[in-house]
C-alpha angles and dihedrals in degrees: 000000000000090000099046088053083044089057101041089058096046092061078060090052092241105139126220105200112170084258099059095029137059150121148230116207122191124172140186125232122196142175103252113191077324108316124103108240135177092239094178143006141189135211124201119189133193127196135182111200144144123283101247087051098067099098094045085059101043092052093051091052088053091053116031107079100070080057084051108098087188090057094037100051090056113021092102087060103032118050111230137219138174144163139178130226107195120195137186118259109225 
């Protein structure tokens, strides 16, 4: 997921260096009937950019997970969650 987003920014030239971009991932496993299953994760993403790219990057976050084939080949089994925290670059 991290490097679709990734992509997807970069076609709008926002670069996502390991010092301006990065992501926290938790999960929940449950026993389900028996089987332990990863029932959800979250993604939390964090991006230092500059101001007049805001929109660009908050465009590609609303629209790259359905290019992501991780997300999408198991997004009918895992329930997935994301969000972006956008700050300024100095």
């Amino acid at each position: 997921m991290m490097g679709t987003l990734a992509t997807v920014l970069a076609k709008t030239k926002i670069r996502t260096f390991q010092d301006r971009y990065m992501a926290t991932v938790t999960g929940d496993v449950e026993n389900v009937d028996g089987v332990l299953k990863i029932t959800r994760i979250h993604v939390h993403y964090r991006l230092r950019l500059p101001a007049e790219k805001r929109a660009d990057a908050d465009a590609a976050f609303e629209n790259y997970i359905t290019r992501c084939p991780a997300a999408q080949s198991v997004i009918d089994a895992i329930q997935i969650t994301h969000d972006l925290e956008l700050e300024n670059e100095s």
